[in-house]
KEKE-3310 file (N, C-alpha, C; in steps of 0.2 Angstrom, whole numbers, plus 5000, padded with zeros to 4 digits):
npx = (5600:5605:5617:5616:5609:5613:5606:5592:5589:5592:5579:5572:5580:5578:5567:5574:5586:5580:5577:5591:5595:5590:5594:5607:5609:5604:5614:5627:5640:5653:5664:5669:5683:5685:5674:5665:5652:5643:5635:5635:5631:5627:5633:5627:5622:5636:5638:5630:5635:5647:5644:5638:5650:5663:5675:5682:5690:5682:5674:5667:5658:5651:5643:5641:5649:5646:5637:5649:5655:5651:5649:5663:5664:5658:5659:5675:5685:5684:5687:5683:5676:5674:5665:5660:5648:5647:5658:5667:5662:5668:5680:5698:5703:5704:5697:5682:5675:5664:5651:5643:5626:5615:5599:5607:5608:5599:5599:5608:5614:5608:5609:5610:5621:5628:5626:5633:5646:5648:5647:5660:5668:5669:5672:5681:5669:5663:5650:5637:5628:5610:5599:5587:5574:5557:5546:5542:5531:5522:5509:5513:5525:5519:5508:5518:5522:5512:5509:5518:5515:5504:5493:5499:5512:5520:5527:5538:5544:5550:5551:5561:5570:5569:5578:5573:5576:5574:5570:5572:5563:5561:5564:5574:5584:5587:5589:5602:5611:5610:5616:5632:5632:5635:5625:5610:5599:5582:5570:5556:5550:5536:5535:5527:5526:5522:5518:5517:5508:5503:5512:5523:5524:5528:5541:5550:5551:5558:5571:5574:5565:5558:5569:5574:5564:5564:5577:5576:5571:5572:5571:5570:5558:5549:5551:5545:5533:5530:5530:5520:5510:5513:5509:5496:5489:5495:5485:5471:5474:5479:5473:5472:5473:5462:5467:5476:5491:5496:5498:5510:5514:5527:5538:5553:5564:5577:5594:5604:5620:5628:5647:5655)
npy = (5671:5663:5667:5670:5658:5647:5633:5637:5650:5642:5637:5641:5639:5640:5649:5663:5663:5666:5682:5685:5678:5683:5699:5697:5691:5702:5713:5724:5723:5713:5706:5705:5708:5708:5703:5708:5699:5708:5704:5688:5678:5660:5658:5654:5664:5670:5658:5659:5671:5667:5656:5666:5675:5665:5667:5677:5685:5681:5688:5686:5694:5693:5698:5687:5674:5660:5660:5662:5652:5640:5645:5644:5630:5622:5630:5630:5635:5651:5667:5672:5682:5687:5701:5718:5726:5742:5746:5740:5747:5759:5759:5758:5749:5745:5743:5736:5727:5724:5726:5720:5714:5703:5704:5710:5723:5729:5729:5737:5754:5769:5773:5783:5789:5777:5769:5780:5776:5764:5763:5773:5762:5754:5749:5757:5759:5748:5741:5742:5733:5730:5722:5723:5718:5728:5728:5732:5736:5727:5715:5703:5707:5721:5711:5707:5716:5723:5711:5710:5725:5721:5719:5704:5706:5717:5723:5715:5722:5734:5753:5755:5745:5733:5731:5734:5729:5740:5750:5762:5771:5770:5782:5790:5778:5783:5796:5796:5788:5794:5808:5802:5791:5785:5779:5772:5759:5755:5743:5736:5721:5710:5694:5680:5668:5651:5644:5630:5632:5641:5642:5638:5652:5657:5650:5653:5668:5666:5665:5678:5690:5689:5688:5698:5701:5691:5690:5699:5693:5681:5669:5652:5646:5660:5661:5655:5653:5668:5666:5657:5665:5672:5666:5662:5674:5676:5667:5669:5676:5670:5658:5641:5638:5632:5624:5621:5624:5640:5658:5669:5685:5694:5709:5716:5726:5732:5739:5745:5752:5760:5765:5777)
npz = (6022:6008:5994:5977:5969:5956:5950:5954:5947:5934:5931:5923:5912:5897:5894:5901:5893:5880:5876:5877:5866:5855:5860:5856:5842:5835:5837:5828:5825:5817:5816:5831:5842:5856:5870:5880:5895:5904:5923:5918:5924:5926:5916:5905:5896:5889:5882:5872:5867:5863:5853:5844:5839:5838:5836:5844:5859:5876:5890:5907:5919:5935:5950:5960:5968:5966:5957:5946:5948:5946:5932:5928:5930:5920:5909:5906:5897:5896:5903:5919:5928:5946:5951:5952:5944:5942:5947:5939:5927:5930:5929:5921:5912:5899:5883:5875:5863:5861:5872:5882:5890:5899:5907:5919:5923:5929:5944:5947:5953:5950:5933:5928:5927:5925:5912:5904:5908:5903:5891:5890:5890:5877:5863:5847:5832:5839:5850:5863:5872:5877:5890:5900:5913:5909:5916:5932:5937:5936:5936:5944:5951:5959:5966:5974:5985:5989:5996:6005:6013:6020:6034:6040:6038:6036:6047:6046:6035:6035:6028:6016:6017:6008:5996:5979:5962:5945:5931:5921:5909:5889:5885:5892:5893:5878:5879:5888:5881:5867:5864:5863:5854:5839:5832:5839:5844:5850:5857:5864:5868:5874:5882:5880:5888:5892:5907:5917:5929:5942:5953:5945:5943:5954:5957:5948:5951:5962:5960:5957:5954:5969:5978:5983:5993:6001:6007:6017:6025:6041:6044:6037:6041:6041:6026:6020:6024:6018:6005:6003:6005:5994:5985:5987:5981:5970:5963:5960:5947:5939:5932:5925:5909:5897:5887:5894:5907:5911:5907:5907:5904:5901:5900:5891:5890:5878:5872:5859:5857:5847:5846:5835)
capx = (5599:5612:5618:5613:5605:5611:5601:5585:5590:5594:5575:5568:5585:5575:5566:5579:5591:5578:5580:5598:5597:5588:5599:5615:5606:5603:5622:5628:5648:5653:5670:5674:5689:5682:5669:5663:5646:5640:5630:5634:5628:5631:5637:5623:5623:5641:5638:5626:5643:5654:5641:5638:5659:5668:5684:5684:5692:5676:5677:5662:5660:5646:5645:5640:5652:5641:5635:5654:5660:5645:5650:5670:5665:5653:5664:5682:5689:5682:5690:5678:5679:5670:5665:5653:5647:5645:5664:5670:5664:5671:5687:5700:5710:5703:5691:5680:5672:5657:5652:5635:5624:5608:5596:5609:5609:5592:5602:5614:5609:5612:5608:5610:5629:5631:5627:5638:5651:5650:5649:5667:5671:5665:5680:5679:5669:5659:5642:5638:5619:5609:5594:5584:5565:5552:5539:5543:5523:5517:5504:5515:5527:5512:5508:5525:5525:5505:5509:5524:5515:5499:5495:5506:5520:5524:5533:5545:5548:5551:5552:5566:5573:5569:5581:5572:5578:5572:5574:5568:5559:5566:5567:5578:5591:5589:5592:5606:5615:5610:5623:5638:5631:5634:5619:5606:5593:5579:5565:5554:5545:5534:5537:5521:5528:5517:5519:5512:5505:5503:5519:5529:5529:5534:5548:5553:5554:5561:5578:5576:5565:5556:5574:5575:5561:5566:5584:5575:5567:5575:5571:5568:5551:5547:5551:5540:5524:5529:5531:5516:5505:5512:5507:5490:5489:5494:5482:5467:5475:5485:5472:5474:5470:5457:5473:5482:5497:5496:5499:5514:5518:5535:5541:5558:5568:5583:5598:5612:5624:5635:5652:5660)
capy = (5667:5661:5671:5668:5649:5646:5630:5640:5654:5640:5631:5642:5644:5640:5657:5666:5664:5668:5688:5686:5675:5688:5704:5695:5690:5709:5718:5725:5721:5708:5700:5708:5704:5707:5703:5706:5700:5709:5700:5684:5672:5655:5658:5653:5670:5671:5652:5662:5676:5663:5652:5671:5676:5660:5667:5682:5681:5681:5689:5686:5696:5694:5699:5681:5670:5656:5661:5662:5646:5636:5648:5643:5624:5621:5635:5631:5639:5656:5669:5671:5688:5691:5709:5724:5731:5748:5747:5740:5753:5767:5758:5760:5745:5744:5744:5729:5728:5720:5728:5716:5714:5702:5703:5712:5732:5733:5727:5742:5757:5776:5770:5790:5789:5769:5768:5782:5774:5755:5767:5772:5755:5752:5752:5761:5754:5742:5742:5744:5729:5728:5719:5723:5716:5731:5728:5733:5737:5722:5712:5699:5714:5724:5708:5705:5723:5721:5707:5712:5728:5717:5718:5701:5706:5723:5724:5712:5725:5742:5756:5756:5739:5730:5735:5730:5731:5745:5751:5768:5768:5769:5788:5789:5779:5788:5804:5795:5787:5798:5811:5799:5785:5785:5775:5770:5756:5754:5742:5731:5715:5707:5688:5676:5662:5648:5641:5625:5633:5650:5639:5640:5657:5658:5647:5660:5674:5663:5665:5683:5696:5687:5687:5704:5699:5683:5691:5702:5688:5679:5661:5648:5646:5665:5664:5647:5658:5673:5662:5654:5671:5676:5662:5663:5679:5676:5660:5669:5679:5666:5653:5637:5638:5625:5620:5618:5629:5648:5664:5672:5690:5699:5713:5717:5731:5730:5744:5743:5758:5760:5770:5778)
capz = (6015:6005:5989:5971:5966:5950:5951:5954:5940:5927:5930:5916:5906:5888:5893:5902:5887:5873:5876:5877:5859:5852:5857:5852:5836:5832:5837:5822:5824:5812:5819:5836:5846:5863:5870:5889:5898:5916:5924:5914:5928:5929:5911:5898:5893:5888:5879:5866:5863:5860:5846:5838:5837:5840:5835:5850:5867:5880:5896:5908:5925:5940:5958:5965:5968:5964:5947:5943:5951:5941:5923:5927:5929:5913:5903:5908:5890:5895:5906:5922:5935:5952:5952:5950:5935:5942:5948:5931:5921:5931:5928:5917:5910:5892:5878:5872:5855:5864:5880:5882:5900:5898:5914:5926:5926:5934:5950:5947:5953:5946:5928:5922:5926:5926:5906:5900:5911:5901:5884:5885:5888:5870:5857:5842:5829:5845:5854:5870:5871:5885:5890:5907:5913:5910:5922:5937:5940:5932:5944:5951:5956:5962:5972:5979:5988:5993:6002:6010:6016:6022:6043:6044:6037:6036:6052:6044:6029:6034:6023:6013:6018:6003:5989:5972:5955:5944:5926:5918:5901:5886:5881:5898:5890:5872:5881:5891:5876:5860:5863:5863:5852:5832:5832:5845:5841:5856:5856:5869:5870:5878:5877:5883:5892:5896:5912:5920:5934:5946:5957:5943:5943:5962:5956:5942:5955:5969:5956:5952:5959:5973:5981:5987:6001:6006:6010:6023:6032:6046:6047:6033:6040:6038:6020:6017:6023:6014:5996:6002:6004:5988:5980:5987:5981:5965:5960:5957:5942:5931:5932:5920:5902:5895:5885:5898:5909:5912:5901:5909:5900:5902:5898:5892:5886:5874:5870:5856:5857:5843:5843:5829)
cpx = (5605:5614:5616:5613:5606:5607:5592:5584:5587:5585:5572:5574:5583:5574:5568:5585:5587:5580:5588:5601:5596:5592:5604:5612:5607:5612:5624:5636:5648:5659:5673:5677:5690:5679:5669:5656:5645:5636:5629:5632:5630:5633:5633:5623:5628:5641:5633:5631:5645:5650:5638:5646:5664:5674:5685:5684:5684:5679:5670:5664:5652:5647:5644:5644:5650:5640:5644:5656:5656:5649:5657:5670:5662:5656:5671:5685:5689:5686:5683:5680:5673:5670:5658:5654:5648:5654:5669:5668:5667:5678:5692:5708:5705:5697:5687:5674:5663:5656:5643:5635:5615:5604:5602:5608:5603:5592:5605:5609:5613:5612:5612:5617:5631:5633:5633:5646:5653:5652:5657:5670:5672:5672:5678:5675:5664:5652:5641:5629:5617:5601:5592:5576:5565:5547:5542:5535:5520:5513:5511:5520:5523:5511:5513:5523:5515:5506:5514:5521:5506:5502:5502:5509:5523:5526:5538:5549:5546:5553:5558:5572:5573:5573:5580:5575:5574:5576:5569:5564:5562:5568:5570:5583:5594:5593:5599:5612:5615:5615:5629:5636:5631:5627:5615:5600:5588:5572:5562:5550:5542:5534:5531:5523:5521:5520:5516:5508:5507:5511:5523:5530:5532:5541:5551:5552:5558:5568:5581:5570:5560:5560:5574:5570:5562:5572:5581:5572:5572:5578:5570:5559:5547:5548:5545:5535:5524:5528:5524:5510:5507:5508:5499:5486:5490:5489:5476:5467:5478:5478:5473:5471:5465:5463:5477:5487:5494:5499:5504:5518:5525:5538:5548:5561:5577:5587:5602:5613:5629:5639:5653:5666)
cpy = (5667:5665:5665:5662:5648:5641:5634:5644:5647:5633:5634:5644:5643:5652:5665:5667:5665:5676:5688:5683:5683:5696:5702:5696:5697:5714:5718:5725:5714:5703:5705:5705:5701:5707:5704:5706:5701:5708:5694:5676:5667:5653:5655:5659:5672:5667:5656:5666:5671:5658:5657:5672:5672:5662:5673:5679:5684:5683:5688:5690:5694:5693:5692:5677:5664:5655:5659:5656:5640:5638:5644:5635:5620:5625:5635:5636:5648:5660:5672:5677:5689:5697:5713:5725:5737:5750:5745:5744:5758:5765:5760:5754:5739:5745:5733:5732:5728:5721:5724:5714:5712:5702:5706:5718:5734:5731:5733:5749:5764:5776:5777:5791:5783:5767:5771:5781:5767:5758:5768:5768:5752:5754:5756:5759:5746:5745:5739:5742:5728:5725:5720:5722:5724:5732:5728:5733:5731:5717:5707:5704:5715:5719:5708:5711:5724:5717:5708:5719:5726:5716:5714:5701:5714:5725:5721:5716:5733:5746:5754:5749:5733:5734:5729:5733:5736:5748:5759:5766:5769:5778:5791:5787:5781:5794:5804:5794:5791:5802:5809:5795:5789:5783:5772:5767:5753:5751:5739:5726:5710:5700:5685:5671:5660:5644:5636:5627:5639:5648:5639:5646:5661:5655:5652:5667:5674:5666:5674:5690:5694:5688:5693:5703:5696:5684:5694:5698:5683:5671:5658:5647:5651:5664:5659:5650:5662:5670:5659:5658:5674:5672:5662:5670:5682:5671:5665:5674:5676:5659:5650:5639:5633:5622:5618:5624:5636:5653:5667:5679:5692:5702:5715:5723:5732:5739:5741:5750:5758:5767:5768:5776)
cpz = (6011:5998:5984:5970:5959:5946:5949:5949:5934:5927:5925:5912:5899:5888:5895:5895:5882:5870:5876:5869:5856:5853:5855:5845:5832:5833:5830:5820:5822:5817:5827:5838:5854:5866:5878:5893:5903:5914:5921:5917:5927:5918:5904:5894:5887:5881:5872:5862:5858:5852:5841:5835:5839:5840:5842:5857:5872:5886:5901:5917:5929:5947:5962:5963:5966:5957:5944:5943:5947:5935:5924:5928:5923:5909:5904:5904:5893:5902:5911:5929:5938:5953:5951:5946:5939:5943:5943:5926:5924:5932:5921:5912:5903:5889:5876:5867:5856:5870:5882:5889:5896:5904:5920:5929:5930:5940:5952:5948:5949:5938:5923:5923:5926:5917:5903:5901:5905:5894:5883:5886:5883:5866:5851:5834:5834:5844:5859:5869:5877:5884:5896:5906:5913:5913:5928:5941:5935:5940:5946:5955:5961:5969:5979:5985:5993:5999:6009:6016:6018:6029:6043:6041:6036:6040:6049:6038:6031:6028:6022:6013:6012:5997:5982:5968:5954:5936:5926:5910:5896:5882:5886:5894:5884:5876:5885:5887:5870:5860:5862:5857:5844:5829:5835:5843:5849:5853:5864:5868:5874:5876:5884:5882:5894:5900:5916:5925:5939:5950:5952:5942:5948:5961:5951:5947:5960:5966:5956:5958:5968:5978:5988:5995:6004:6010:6014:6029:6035:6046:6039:6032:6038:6029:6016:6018:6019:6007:5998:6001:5997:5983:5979:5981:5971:5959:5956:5950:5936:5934:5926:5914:5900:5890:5889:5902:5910:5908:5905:5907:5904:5900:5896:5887:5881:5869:5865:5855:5851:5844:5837:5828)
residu = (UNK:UNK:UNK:UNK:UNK:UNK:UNK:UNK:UNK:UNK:UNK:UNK:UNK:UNK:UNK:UNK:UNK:UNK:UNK:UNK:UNK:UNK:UNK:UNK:UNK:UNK:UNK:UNK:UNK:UNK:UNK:UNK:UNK:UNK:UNK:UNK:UNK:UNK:UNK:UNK:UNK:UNK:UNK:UNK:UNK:UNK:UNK:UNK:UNK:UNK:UNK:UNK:UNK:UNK:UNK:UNK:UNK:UNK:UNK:UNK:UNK:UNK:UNK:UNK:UNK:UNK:UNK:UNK:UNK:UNK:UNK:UNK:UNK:UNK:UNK:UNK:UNK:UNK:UNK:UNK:UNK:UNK:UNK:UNK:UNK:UNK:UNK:UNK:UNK:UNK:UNK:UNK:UNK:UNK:UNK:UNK:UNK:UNK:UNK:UNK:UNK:UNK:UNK:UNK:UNK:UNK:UNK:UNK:UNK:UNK:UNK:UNK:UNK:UNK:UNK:UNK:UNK:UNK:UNK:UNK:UNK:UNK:UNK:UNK:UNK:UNK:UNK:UNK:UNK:UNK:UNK:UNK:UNK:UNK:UNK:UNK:UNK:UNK:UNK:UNK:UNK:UNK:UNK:UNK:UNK:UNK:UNK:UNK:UNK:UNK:UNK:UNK:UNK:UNK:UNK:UNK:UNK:UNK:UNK:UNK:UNK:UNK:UNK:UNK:UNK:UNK:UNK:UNK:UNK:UNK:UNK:UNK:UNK:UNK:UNK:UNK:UNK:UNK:UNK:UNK:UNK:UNK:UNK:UNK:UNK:UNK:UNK:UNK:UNK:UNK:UNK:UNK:UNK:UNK:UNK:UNK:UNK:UNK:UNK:UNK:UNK:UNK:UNK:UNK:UNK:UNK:UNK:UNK:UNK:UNK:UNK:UNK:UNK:UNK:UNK:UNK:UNK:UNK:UNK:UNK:UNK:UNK:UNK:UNK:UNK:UNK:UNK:UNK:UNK:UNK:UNK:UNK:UNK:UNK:UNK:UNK:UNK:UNK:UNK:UNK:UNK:UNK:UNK:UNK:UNK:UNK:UNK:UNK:UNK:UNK:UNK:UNK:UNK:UNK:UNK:UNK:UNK:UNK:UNK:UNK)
# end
């Protein structure tokens, strides 16, 4: 299976960039200088920075060549790095006023040494904002992992073969940043997307977390069953509204760190 689709990502980008409006919205630095976003995808995330602090230089980083090669054809202006988060904080070639990550760290693993890694990244006087989903146990997860370990197909997923995303809760990252942070603002929301149909929200995992199974499977054809067993699987829980479309909750969790 071929690496990240920003096509597929960018089919819900209204509702993928809303938590990204809303924690930029809230950062409490007024005129930074630096800004840098992991995980900034095929670059709509960054496109929110730049319309909060236009006058700051932007730096945007993510592991998929693809996301980036998309973010640096639609962004020229913007300075565009293929890399790892986890290997960029434990680096050591500068500070950034704005150390900002919407949707990526719940990719990254070790979160209890990863944060206080991007923290000293934060200039003096910065914040260090992040946004990761919440729901790891929410039914269509839950489903994903049912299916997966259902007679047909749990040969094709041995233990430990699937590597999912994954966050902690949020008195995990108080306890992980409160000792460093001048200031530490933690909240969550749940945002209630309406969706045309139980298929769109196989298309809304196809992008994102439905990934991690489909890379274990072999053929094209294995993944068009398994999408279609999840689909099954998910219909009789998001049936239509008598208005219309499907109720889709989603959980999401949002950090700002401020240094002194």
């Amino acid at each position: 299976m071929s690496g990240w689709n920003p096509n597929q990502y960018l089919k819900f980008a209204a509702e993928r960039t809303q938590p990204c409006r809303d924690l930029a919205a809230r950062i409490a630095v007024a005129t930074p200088r630096r800004v840098i976003d992991l995980g900034c995808g095929p670059g709509n995330s960054t496109a929110v920075l730049t319309d909060r602090w236009p006058d700051a230089e932007f730096t945007g980083l993510d592991s998929s060549a693809e996301m980036i090669e998309r973010a640096r054809r639609e962004y020229p202006s913007q300075h565009w790095i293929a890399g790892d988060i986890a290997e960029w904080a434990a680096g050591s070639d500068g500070q950034f006023d704005v150390v900002f990550s919407n949707a990526a760290l719940q990719w990254v693993d070790d979160h209890a040494a990863v944060y206080p890694r991007l923290f000293s990244r934060v200039a003096p006087g910065g914040a260090l904002a992040i946004q990761i989903p919440g729901n790891i146990d929410a039914l269509p997860h839950r489903l994903m992992r049912e299916v997966a370990a259902s007679p047909e197909w749990s040969g094709s997923f041995p233990s430990g073969k699937v590597r999912e995303w994954h966050h902690h809760e949020m008195d995990f990252y108080y306890d992980t940043l409160a000792p460093a942070a001048a200031r530490l603002d933690l909240w969550a929301t749940e945002y209630l997307h309406v969706l045309p149909d139980a298929e769109a929200i196989v298309e809304w995992y196809r992008g994102t977390g439905l990934r991690p199974f489909l890379e274990v499977l072999a053929t094209d054809c294995e993944r068009r069953r398994f999408t279609a067993d999840y689909l099954a699987s998910l219909r009789p829980h998001y049936q239509p509204r008598a208005a219309g479309g499907v109720l889709f909750p989603f959980r999401r969790i949002f950090l700002i760190a401020y240094k002194g």
